[in-house]
C-alpha positions in Angstrom: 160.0 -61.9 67.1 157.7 -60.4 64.4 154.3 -60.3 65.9 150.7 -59.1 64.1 147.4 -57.7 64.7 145.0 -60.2 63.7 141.2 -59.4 63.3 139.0 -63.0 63.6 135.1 -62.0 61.9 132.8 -64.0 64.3 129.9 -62.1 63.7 128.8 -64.8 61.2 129.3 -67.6 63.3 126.3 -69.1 65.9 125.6 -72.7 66.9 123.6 -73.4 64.3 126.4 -73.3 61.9 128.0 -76.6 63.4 131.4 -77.3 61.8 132.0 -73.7 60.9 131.2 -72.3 64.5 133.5 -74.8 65.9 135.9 -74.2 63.6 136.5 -70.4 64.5 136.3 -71.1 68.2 139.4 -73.7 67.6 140.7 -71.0 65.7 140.4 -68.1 68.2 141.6 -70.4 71.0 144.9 -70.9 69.0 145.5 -67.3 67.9 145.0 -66.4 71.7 147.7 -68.6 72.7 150.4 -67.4 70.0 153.1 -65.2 71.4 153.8 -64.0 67.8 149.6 -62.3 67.8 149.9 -59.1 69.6 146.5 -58.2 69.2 143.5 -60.3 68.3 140.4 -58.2 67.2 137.0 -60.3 67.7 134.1 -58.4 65.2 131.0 -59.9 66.9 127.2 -59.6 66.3 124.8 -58.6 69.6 123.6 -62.0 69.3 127.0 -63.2 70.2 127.1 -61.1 74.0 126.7 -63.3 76.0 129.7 -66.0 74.7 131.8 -63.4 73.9 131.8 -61.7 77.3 133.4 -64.9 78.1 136.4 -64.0 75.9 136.8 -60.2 76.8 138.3 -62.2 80.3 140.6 -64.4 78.7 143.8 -62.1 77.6 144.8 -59.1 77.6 145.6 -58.9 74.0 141.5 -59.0 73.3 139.5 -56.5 71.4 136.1 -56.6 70.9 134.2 -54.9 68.1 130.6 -55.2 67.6 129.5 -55.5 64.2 125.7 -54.2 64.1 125.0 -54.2 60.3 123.7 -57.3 59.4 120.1 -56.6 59.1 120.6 -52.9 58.1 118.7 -51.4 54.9 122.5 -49.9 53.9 123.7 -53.2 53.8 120.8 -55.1 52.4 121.6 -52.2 49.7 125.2 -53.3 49.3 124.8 -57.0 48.8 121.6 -56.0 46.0 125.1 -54.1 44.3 127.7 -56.8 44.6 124.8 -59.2 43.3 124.5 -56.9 40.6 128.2 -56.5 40.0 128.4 -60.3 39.9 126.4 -60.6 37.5 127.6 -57.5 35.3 131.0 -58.9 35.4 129.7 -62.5 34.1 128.5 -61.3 31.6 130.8 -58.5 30.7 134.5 -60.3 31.2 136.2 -57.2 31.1 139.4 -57.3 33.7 139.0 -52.9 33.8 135.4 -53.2 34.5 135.9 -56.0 36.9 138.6 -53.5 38.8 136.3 -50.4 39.0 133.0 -52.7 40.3 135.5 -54.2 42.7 136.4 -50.6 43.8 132.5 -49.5 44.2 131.6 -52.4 46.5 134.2 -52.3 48.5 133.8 -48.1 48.8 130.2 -48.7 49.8 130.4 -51.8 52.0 129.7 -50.6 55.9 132.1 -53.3 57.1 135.2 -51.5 55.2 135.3 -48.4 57.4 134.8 -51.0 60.3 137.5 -53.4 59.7 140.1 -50.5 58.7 139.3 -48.7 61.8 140.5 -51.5 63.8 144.6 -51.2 63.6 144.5 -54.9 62.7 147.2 -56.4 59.6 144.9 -59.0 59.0 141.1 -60.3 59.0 140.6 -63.8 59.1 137.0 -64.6 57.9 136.4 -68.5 59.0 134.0 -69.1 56.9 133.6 -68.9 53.0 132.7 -65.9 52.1 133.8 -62.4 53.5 131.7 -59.3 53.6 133.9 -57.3 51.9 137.4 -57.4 49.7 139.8 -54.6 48.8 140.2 -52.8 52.2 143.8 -51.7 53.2 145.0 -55.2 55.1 145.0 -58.9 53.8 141.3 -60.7 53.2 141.9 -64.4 54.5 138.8 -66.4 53.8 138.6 -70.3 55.1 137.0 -72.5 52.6 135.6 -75.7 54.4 134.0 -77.2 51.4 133.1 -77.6 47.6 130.4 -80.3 47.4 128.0 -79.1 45.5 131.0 -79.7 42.6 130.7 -83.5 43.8 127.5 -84.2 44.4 125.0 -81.5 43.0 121.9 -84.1 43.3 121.9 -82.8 46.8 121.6 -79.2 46.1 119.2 -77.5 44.7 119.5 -75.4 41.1 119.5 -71.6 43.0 121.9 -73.3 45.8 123.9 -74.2 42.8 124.1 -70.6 41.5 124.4 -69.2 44.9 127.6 -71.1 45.8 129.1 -71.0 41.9 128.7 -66.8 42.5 129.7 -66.3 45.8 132.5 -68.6 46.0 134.0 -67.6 43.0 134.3 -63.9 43.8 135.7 -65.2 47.2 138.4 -67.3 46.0 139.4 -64.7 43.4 139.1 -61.5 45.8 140.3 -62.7 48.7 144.3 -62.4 49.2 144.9 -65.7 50.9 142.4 -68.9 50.7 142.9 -71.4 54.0 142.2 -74.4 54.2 142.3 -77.4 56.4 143.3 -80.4 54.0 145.0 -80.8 51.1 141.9 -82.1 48.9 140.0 -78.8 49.3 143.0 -77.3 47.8 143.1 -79.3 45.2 139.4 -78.8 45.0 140.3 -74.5 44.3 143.5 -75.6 42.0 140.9 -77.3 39.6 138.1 -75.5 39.6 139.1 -71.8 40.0 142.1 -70.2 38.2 143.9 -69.2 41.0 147.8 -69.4 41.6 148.9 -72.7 44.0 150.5 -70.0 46.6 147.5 -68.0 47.3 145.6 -71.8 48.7 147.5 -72.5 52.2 146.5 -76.0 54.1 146.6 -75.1 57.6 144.9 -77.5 60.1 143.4 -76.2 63.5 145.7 -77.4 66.3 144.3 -80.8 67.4 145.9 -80.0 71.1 143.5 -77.4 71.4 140.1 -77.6 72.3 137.7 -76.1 69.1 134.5 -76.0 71.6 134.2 -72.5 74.2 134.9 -74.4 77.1 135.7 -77.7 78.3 133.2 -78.3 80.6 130.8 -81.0 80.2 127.5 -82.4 81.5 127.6 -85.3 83.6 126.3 -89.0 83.0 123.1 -88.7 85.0 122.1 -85.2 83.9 122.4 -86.0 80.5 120.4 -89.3 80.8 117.6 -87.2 82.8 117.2 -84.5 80.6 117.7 -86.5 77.4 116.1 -89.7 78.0 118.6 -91.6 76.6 119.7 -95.5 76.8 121.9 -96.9 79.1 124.0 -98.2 75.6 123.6 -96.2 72.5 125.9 -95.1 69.1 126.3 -90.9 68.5 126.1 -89.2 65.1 126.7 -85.6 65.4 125.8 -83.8 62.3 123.0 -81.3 60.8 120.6 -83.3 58.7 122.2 -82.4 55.4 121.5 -85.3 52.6 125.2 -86.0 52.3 125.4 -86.9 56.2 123.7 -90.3 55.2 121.6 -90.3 57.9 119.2 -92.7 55.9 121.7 -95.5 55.5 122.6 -95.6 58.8 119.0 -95.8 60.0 118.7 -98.6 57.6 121.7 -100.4 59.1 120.1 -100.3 62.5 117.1 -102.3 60.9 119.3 -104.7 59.4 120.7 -105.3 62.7 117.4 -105.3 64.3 116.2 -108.2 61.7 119.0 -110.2 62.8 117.6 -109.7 67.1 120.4 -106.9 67.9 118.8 -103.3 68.9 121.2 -100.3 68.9 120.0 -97.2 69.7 121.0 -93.7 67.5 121.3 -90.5 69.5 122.2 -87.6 66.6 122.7 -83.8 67.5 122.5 -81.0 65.2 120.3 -78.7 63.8 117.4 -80.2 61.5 117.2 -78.8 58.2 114.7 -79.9 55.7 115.7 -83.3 55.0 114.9 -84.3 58.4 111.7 -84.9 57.1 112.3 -87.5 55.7 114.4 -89.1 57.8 111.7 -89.3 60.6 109.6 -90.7 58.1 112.1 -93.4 57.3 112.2 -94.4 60.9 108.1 -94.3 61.2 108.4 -96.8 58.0 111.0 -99.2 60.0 109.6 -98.7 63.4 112.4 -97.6 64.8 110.9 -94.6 66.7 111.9 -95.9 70.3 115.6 -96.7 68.9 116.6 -93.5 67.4 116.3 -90.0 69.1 117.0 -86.5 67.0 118.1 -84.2 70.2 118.5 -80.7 67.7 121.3 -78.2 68.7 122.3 -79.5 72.1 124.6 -77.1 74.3 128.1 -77.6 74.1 128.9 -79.0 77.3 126.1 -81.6 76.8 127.7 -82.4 73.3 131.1 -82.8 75.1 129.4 -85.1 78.1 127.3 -87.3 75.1 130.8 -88.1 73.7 132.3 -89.1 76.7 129.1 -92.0 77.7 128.3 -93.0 74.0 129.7 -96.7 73.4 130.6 -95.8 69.8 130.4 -92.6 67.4 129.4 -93.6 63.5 130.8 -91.0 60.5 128.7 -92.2 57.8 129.0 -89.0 55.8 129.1 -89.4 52.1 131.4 -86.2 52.1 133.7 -84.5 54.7 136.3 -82.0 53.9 137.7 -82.3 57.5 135.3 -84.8 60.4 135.2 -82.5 63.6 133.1 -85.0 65.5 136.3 -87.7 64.1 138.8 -85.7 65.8 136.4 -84.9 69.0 136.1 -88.8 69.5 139.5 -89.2 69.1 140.0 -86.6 72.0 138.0 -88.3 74.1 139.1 -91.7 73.3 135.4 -92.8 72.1 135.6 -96.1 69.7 134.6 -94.3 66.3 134.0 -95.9 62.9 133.6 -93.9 59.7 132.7 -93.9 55.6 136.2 -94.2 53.5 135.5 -90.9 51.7 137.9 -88.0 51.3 140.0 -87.0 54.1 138.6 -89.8 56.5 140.5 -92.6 55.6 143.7 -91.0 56.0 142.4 -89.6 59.3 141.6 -92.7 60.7 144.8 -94.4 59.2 143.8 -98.0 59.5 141.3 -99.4 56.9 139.8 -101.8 59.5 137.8 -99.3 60.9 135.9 -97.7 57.8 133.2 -98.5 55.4 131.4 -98.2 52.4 128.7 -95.4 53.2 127.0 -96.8 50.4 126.8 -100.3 51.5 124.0 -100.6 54.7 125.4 -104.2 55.5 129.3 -103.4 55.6 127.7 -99.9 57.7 126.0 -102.4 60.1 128.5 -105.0 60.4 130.9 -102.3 61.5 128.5 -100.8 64.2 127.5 -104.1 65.9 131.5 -104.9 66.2 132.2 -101.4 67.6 129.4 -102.2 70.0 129.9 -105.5 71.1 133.4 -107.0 69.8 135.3 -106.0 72.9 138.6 -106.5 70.8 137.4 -104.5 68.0 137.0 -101.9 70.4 140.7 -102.0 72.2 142.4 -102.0 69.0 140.3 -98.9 67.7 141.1 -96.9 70.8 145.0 -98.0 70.4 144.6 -96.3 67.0 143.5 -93.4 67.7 146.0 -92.8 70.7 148.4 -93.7 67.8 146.9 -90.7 65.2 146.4 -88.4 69.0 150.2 -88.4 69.1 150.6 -87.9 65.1 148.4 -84.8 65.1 149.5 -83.5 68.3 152.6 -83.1 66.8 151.8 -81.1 63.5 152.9 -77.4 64.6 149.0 -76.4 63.0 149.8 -73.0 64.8 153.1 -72.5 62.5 150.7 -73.3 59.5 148.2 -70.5 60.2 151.0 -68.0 61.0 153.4 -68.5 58.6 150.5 -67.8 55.8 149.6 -64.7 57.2 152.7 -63.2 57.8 153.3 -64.1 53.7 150.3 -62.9 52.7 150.8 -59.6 54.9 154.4 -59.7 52.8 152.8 -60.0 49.5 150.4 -57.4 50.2 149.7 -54.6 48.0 146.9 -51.8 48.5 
């Protein structure tokens, strides 16, 4: 059996990243379970210790390399430079000059020296952008998303730029793009000139669990600590615009004018926009039915799934729905928007709406609630889609395109 040494970079991920932090913990769990990965090299951040002490225990195959950079005046120098070369090569199209201001950044990044000190055949970066390209093993990048190409209204203009620069030299410099459905890929087909073998959809194994641990908090705790309801809905989600927060606040008062109160519990970290969905909830005087908790800790977020009566997707985009799949896990009755990859997630059309459309929303939530057939037959389905995604090899997926991009390799 061929086996590998596989680097994961961690260093970017934290808590406050949601999906993306989630994401590589689903992926490390899988790569430490793979007979064919020999050795799994885990570049963390100091910030990351304490979690990642955790991991030194878990197999023997482990390495652990702390990545102290971040922060540094050398590499606050290096990204000025590939900002510069960015910008250099836009407006110079030039393929020799893009080749020798590829081969600068990469021979001044700190993480090159770093990463090819490591023994590793690979670095998987599971997020979308890597801190450097060009080193002597295979860059695989995951990209999770490309809103801002669907809806730009909810970005701003430097956002715009931010992502159109960055994500463009990390689609083009990286050897391998992953991703986890096949509409991102299509996403990087249209919009970047890239060949269709260099985009690999690889899923995270659903029979894995993508949190640290599986522990959770119990009932009592979590209703002590949080104050919560004895019956209430969960949205788990950062505040972004495209969440659709606002609608589904709005669906709650439509439900509210017809006598029926549900109340919202949503985790995540608040950005900005949060703003204005507290003062959306002041305007409907909802304040004692919905509660914002933040960043909860994971084993809280795992026991609020498990005691929630329903969990609502109302997102307006969703490359792949981690809370879907985490209610699915736990068997929590879960209804969702029918955008992107949802619909085919879910697999029957009975159980998604129109985000758009704040009656269909609310209609759907009060059945989920209360309709105690609605309910059985949504927990049917998803033991139905449990089975079909338990048995997509997601692990055959993820190592099959690294031992082809490790093939196709050239230094």
């Amino acid at each position: 059996m061929e086996k590998l040494k596989v680097g994961v970079f961690f260093a970017d991920s934290s808590i406050e990243c949601g999906g993306t932090f989630i994401y590589a913990n689903g992926l490390i769990n899988m790569l430490l379970k793979d007979p064919r990965v020999e050795k799994l090299v885990i570049f963390y951040s100091k910030e990351q210790l304490e979690y990642i002490r955790k991991l030194a225990n878990t197999a023997e195959k482990v390495v652990l390399v702390l990545v102290n950079v971040r922060g540094s005046k050398i590499n606050n120098v290096f990204y000025k430079i590939c900002n510069l070369c960015d910008i250099v090569s836009e407006i110079f199209p030039i393929r020799r000059l893009e080749n020798i201001l590829k081969k600068v950044t990469c021979w001044i990044s700190p993480y090159r020296r770093i990463f090819e000190r490591a023994g590793i055949d690979i670095i998987h970066v599971p997020s979308q952008t890597a801190p450097v390209y060009g080193i002597k093993c295979p860059v695989v990048i995951t990209m999770h998303d490309m809103q801002e190409l669907h809806y730009p209204e909810f970005f701003t203009a430097q956002e715009r730029v931010f992502r159109a620069v960055h994500y463009k030299r990390s689609i083009e410099q990286s050897d391998l793009v992953v991703v986890s459905v096949e509409q991102i890929k299509n996403d990087v087909l249209k919009y970047f000139k890239v060949p269709s073998s260099k985009v690999h959809v690889c899923p995270l194994p659903f029979a894995e669990e993508w949190f640290q641990d599986s522990r959770w908090t119990k009932a009592e705790e979590l209703r002590g600590k949080y104050n919560l309801f004895n019956r209430f809905i969960l949205y788990p989600a950062m505040t972004w615009e495209h969440k659709n927060h606002l609608r589904l606040i709005k669906s709650l008062y439509l439900l509210k004018q017809q006598g029926i109160t549900v109340h919202l519990v949503c985790t995540g970290k608040k950005t900005d926009h949060y703003f204005q969905i507290e003062k959306e909830i002041r305007n409907l005087g909802l304040d004692q039915q919905v509660s914002f908790l933040g960043l909860v800790p994971e084993d809280d977020l795992i026991g609020l799934y498990k005691i929630t009566d329903l969990v609502v997707i109302p997102t307006l985009y969703e490359a792949e729905s981690q809370p879907f799949f985490e209610a699915m896990r736990y068997e929590v009755p879960v209804i969702c928007s029918n955008v992107t990859s949802l619909p085919e997630s879910m697999g029957q059309k009975e159980f998604v709406f129109n985000p758009y459309n704040e009656q269909e929303m609310a209609e759907l939530v009060r059945k989920g609630i209360f309709d105690a057939e609605f309910r059985q037959r949504n927990i049917v389905n998803l033991r139905q889609r449990k089975l079909y995604y338990q048995s997509i090899h997601s692990a055959d997926n993820f190592l099959n395109a690294y031992f082809y991009v490790k093939s196709h390799f050239a230094w």
